[in-house]
C-alpha positions as CSV (number, residue, x, y, z in Angstrom):
1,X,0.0,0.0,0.0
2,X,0.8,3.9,-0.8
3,X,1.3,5.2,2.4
4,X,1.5,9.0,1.2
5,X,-1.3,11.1,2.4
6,X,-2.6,13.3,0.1
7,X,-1.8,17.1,0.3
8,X,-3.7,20.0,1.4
9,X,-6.0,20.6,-1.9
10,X,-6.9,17.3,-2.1
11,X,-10.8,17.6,-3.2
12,X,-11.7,14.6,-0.4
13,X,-9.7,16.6,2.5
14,X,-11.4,19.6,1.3
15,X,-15.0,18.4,1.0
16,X,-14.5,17.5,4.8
17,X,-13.1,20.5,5.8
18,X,-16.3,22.6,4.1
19,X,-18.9,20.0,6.3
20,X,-16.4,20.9,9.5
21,X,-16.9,24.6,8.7
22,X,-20.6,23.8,8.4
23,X,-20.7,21.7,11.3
24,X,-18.1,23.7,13.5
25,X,-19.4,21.0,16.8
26,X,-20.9,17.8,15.2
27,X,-23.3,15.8,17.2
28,X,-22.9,12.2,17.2
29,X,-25.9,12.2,15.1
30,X,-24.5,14.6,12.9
31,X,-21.4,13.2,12.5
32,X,-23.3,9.5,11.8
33,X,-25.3,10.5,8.8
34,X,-22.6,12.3,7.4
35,X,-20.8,8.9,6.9
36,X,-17.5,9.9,9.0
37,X,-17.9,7.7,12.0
38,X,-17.5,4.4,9.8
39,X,-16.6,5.8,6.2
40,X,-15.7,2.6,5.1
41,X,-19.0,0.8,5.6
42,X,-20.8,0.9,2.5
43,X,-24.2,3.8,1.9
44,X,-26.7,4.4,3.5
45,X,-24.3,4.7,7.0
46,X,-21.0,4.7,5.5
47,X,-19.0,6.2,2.4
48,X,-17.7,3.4,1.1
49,X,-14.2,5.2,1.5
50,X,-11.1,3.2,0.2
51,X,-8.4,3.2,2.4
52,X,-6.5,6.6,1.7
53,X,-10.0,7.9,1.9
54,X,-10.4,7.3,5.3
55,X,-6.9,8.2,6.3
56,X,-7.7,12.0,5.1
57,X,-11.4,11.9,6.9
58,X,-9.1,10.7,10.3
59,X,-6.7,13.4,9.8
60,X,-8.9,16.2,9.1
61,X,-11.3,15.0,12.1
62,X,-8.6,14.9,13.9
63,X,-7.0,18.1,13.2
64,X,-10.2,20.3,13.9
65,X,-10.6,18.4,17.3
66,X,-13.5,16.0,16.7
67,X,-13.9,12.8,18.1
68,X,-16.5,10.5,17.0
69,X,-18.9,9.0,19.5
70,X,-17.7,6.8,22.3
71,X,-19.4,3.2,21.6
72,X,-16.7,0.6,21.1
73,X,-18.2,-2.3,21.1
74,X,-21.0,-1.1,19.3
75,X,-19.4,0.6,15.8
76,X,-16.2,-1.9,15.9
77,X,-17.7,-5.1,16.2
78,X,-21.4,-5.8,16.3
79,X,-22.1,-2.6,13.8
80,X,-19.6,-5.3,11.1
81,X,-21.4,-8.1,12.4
82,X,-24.9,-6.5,11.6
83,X,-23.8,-5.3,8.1
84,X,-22.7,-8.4,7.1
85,X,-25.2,-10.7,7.7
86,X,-28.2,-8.5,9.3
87,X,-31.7,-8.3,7.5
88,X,-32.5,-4.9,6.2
89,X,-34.6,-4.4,9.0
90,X,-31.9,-4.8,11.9
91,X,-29.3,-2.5,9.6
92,X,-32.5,-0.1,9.9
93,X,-32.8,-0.4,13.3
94,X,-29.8,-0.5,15.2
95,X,-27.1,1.4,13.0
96,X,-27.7,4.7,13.0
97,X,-28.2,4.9,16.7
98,X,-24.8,2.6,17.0
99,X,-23.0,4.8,15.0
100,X,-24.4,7.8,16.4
101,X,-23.9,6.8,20.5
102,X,-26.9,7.4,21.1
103,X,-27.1,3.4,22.0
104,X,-24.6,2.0,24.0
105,X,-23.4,-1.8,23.0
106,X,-22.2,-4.9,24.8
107,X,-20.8,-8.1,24.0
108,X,-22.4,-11.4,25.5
109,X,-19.2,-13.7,24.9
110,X,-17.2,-15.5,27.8
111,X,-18.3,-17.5,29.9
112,X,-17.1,-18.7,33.3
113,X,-15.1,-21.9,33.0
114,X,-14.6,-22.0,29.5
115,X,-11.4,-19.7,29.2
116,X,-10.4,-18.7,25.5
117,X,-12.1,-21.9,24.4
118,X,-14.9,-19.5,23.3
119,X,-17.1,-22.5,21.7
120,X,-17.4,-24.0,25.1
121,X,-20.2,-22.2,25.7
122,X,-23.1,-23.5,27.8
123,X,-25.9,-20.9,27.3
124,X,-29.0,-22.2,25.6
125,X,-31.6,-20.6,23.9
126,X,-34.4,-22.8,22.8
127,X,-37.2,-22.0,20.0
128,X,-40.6,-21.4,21.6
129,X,-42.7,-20.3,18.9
130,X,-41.6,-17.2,17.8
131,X,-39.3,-15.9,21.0
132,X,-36.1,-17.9,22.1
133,X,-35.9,-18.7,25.5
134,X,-32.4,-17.9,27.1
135,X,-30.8,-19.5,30.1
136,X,-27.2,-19.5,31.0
137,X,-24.4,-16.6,32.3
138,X,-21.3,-14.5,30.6
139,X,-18.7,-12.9,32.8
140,X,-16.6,-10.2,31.5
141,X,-18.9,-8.5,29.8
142,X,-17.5,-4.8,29.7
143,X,-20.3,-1.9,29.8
144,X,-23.1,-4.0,30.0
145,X,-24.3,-1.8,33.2
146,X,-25.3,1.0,30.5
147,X,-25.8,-1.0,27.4
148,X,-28.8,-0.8,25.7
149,X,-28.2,-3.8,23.2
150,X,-25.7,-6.7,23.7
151,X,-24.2,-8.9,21.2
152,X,-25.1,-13.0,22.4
153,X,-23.9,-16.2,21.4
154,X,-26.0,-19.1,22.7
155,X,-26.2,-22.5,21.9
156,X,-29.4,-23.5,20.0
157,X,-28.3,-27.4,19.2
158,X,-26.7,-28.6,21.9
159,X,-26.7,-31.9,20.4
160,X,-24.3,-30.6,18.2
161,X,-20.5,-30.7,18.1
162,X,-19.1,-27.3,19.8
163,X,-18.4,-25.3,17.0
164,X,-22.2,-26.4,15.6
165,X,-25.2,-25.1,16.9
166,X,-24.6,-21.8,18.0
167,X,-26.5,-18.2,17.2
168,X,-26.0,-15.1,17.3
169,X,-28.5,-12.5,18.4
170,X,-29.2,-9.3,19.6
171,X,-30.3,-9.0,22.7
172,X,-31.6,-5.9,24.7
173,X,-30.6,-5.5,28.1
174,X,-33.5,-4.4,29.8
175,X,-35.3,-8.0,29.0
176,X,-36.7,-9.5,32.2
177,X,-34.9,-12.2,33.5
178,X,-31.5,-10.5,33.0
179,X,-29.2,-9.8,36.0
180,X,-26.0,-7.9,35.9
181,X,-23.6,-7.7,38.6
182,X,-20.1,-5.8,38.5
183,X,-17.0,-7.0,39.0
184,X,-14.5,-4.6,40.7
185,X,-10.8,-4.3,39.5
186,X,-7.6,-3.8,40.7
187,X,-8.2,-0.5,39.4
188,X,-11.2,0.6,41.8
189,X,-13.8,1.0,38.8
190,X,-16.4,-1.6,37.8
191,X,-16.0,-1.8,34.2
192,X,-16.4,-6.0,33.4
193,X,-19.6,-7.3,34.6
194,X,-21.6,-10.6,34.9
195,X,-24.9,-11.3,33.5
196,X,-27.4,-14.1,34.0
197,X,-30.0,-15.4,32.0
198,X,-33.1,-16.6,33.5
199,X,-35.6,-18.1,31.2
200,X,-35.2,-14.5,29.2
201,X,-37.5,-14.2,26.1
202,X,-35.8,-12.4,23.1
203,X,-37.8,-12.4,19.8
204,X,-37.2,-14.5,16.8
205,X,-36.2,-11.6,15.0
206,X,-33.5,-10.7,16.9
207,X,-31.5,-14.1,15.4
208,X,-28.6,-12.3,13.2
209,X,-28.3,-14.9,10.4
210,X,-29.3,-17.9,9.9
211,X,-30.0,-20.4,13.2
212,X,-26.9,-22.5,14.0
213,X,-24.4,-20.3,11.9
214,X,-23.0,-18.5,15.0
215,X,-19.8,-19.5,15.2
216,X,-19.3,-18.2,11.5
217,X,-20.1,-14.8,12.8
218,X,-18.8,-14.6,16.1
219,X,-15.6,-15.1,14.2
220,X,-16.1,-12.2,11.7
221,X,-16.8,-10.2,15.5
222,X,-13.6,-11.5,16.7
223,X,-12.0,-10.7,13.5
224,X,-12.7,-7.4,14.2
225,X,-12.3,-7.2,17.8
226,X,-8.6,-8.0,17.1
227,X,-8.2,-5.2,14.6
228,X,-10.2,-2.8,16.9
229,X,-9.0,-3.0,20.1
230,X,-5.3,-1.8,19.6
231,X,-6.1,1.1,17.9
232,X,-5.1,4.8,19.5
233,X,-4.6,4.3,22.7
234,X,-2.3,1.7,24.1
235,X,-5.3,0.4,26.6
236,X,-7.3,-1.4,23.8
237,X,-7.7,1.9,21.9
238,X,-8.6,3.6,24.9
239,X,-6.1,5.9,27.1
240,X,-3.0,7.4,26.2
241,X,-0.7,6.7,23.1
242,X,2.9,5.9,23.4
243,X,3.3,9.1,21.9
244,X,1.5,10.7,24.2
245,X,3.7,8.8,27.1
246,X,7.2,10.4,25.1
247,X,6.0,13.6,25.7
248,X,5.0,13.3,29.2
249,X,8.7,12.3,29.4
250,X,10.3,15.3,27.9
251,X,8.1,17.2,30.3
252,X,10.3,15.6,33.1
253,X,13.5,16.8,31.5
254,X,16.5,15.2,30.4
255,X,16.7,11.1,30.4
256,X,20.0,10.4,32.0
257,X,19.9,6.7,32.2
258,X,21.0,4.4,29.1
259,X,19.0,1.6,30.0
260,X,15.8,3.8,30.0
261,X,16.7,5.9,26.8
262,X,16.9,2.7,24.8
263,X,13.4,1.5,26.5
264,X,11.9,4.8,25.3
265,X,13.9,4.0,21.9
266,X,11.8,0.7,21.3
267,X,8.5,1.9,22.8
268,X,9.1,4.4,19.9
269,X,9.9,1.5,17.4
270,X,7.1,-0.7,18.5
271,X,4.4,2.4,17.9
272,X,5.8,2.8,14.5
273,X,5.3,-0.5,13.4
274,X,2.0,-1.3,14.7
275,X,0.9,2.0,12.9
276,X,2.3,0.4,9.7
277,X,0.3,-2.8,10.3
278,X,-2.6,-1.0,11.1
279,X,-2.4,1.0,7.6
280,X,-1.8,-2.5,6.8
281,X,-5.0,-3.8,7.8
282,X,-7.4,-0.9,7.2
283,X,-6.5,-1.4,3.5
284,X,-7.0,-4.9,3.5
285,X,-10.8,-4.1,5.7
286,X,-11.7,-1.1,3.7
287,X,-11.2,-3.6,0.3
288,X,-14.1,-5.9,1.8
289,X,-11.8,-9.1,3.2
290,X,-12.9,-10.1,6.5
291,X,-9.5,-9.4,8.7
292,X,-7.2,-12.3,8.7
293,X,-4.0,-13.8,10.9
294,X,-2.5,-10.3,10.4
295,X,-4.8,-9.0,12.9
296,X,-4.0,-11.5,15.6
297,X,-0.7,-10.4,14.4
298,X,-1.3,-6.9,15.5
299,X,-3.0,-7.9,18.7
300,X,-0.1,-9.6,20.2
301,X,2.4,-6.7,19.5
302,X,-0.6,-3.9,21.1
303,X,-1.2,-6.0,23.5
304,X,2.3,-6.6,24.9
305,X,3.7,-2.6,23.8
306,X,0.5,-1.5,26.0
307,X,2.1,-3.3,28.7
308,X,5.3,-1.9,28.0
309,X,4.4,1.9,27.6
310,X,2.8,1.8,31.3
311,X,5.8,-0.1,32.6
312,X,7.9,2.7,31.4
313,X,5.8,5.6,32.4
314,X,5.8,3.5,36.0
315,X,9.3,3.1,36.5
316,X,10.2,7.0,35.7
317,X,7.8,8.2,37.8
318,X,9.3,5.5,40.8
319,X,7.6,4.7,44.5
320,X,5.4,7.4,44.0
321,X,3.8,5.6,41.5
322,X,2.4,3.3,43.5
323,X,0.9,6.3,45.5
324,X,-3.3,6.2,46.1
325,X,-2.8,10.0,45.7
326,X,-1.9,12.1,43.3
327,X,0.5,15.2,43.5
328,X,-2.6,17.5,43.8
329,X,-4.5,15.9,46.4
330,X,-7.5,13.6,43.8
331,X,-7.5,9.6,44.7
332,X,-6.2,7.3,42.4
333,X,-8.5,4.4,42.0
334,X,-11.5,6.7,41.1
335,X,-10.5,7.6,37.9
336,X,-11.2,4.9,34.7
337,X,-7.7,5.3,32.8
338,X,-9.6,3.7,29.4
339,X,-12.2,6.8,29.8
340,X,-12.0,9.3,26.6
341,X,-9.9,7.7,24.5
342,X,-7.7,10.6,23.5
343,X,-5.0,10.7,26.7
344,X,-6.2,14.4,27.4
345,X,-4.5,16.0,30.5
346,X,-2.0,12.7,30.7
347,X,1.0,15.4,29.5
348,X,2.3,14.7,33.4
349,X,3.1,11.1,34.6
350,X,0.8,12.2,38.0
351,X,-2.0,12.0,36.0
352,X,-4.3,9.3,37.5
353,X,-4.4,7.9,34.3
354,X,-1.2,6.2,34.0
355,X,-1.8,4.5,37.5
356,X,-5.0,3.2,36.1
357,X,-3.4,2.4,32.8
358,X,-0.9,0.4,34.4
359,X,-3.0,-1.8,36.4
360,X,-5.3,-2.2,33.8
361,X,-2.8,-3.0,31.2
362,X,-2.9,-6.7,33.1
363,X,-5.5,-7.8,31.2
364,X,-4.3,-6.7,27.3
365,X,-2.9,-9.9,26.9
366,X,-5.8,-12.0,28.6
367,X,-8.6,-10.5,27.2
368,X,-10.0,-10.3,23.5
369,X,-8.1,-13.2,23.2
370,X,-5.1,-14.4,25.0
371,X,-1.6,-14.0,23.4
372,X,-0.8,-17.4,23.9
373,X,-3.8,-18.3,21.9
374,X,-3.4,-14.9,19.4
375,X,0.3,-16.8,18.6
376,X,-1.5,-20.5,17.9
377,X,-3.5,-18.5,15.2
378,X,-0.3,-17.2,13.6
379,X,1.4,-20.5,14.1
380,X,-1.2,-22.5,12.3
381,X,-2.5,-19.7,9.9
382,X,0.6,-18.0,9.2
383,X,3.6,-20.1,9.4
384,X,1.6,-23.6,8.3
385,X,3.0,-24.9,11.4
386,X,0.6,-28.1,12.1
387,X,-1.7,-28.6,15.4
388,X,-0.2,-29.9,18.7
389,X,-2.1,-33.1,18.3
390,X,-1.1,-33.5,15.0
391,X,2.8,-32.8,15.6
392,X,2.3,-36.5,17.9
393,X,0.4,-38.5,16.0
394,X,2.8,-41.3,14.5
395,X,5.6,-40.7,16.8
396,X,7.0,-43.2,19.3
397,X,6.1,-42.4,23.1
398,X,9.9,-41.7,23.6
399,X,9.5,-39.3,20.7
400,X,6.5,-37.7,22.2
401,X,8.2,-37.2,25.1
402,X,11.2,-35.4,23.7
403,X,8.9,-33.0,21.9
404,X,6.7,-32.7,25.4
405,X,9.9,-31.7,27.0
C-alpha cells in the first residue's frame, strides 16, 4: 500500500473541511449520517471510502478536534457483524443509533469456566414459537451496566459438536430475566460485569443470520475485535498513546539513564510499526476481506507494547507511582484510565491515568483473546505450522516425550 497522504487541496480533505466549517461541533448524530464515523461501511451509513479515503477523513477530524462517538463495542464489532449478515430491517434499526452513540453496545461472549475456548459455551436458547428462550451466564462483559443492546452467542443445538449449533442474536438489556452484577478491579472501577440469563425471552427476529451459523459470525466479530481494540490508545484503543507517554517524558527533563533511553527507543519503534500494520489492515478491511492472521498479528504486538508503555511511564515516575494520591491531592482508583480515549490532560506522569493504565494493562494480553492463543493462530494460519495433536500423532512415546519436553 501507498502510504503517502494526500496534500492540502486534495478535493476529499477539502469536502470534509467545508462540512467541519458547516458543522463547527458535530453531534454524534451529525457526524453519523454524514458517513464519517465508519466511512468505510458501505451507503446508507458509510461512504464506502477506500483506504487513503479514510486516512484523510481521520486526519482532518482529527485536526479540527473531533472525536466520534464513544461506543466501542457497538461501531467496531457488532455494527460489522450486523452489516454483514443483518436483515435490512436490523441495519435499519440499530445502526444509525450505534454509529451515532446514542445506544450503547455490549458483547455477551465469555463464559465462566470455559477460558479462551470461546465454543465451550453453555448458554441455551431454545425455540418457543416465535421468541427464544435464554438461560445461562457471561462474565466479563464490559459496559453491559449501560448497554442498551448486547451482542449474544447461545447454543441453539446442543446436540451438536461445539463449533455447531450456535446463534447469534441481539439481545436488549433491559429484557426481564436479565441480571448484571459488576465485577470490581484492581483499578477501583467496575467496568467487566456478569450477566445471567433466566428463562429471558428475546424475539425470533433478533436471530442475526441464519439459526446455528453463529460461530461463522462470532468469528467475523472477533475478526474485528482484534483489529479494533489496539487502535489509538495503548489500553485497547482507549487511554493514552505511546506518543502521548514520550511527551510526558520530555516534560520531566532530560533522560540520564541508558538503560531507559533505549526503553523509550523501542517503545518508539514498536508504535511505529503497529501503525504500519494498522495501515496495513485498514487497506485490506476497507477492500471488503474479513480481517485475517495479520490482525492476531497486530493484537499480540498492542497488546504486549500497551504493557510496556505503562511499565515505562511506572518506573520513571518511581515509589510514588504506586501512590493512592496524586500530587494534587484527587484519589487514584477513582479515575477509569480507558475513559475518553484521546490521553487528554496525561501530559504529566501524576495524572491518574497512568496508574490506572498500568494496572489495567494486566489484562491486554488476557482479554479479547489471550496471546498465547493470538500466537497459535499465527502459528497455524501463518507459518503452516501443524496442530499440537497432529505434531504426535505417529511418533514413538519416547519421541512424544522429547517433543513434550
Amino acid at each position: 500500500m501507498e502510504f503517502e497522504v494526500p496534500g492540502a487541496d486534495d478535493p476529499r480533505r477539502q469536502a470534509v473541511r467545508d462540512w467541519l466549517a458547516a458543522h463547527p461541533q458535530p453531534t454524534g448524530r451529525q457526524l453519523a449520517e454524514a458517513g464519517y464515523v465508519a466511512p468505510h461501511w458501505p451507503a446508507p451509513y458509510g461512504l464506502g471510502a477506500d483506504p487513503i479515503h479514510q486516512i484523510v477523513i481521520d486526519d482532518e477530524l482529527s485536526k479540527a478536534g473531533v472525536r466520534r462517538p464513544a461506543n466501542p463495542i457497538g461501531i467496531g464489532w457488532a455494527g460489522p457483524t450486523i452489516v454483514y449478515a443483518g436483515t435490512d430491517e436490523q441495519k435499519k434499526r440499530y445502526l444509525l443509533p450505534l454509529l451515532s452513540g446514542e445506544e450503547f453496545w455490549c458483547q455477551l461472549f465469555s463464559e465462566p469456566g470455559s477460558g479462551s475456548d470461546l465454543a465451550n459455551l453453555g448458554t441455551r436458547a431454545v425455540r418457543d414459537g416465535d421468541e427464544y428462550v435464554v438461560n445461562g451466564q457471561k462474565i466479563w462483559t464490559s459496559g453491559a451496566q449501560h448497554a442498551k443492546y448486547g451482542i449474544l452467542i447461545a447454543r441453539t443445538a446442543p446436540e451438536s459438536p461445539k463449533h455447531k449449533g450456535v446463534s447469534y442474536f441481539i439481545c436488549p438489556m433491559d429484557t426481564p430475566g436479565i441480571e448484571i452484577r459488576p465485577i470490581r478491579e484492581m483499578t477501583g472501577a467496575q467496568t467487566f460485569n456478569e450477566v445471567f440469563f433466566t428463562d429471558v425471552r428475546l424475539p425470533a427476529a433478533n436471530l442475526v443470520g441464519a439459526e446455528g451459523d453463529g460461530w461463522r459470525l462470532a468469528k467475523v466479530t472477533l475478526g474485528n475485535e482484534r483489529v479494533s481494540l489496539p487502535t489509538g490508545g495503548v489500553l485497547w484503543g482507549s487511554g493514552p498513546t505511546a506518543l502521548e507517554m514520550l511527551d510526558a517524558v520530555r516534560e520531566r527533563g532530560p533522560v540520564s539513564d541508558p538503560n531507559m533511553r533505549q526503553r523509550l527507543a523501542e517503545i518508539y519503534i514498536e508504535h511505529t510499526v503497529l501503525d504500519l500494520i494498522r495501515l496495513r489492515t485498514l487497506s485490506a478491511r476497507l477492500r471488503g476481506e474479513q480481517p485475517g492472521p495479520e490482525a492476531s498479528i497486530r493484537k499480540v504486538l498492542a497488546d504486549e507494547h500497551g504493557q510496556h508503555v505503562m511499565e515505562v511511564a511506572r518506573d520513571i515516575l518511581g515509589a510514588h507511582g504506586m501512590l493512592q494520591q496524586t500530587l494534587d491531592g484527587s484519589q487514584r482508583g477513582q479515575h477509569n484510565g480507558l475513559g475518553g480515549g484521546g490521553g487528554v490532560g496525561l501530559r504529566s506522569l501524576d495524572h491518574p491515568g497512568w496508574f490506572d493504565g498500568y494496572m489495567f494493562a494486566r489484562a491486554l494480553t488476557i482479554g479479547g483473546g489471550t496471546g498465547e492463543v493470538q500466537r497459535n493462530i499465527v502459528a497455524e494460519r501463518v507459518l503452516g505450522l501443524p496442530h499440537d495433536v497432529d505434531v504426535l500423532q505417529g511418533m514413538s512415546w519416547a519421541e512424544t516425550q522429547r517433543v513434550r519436553g
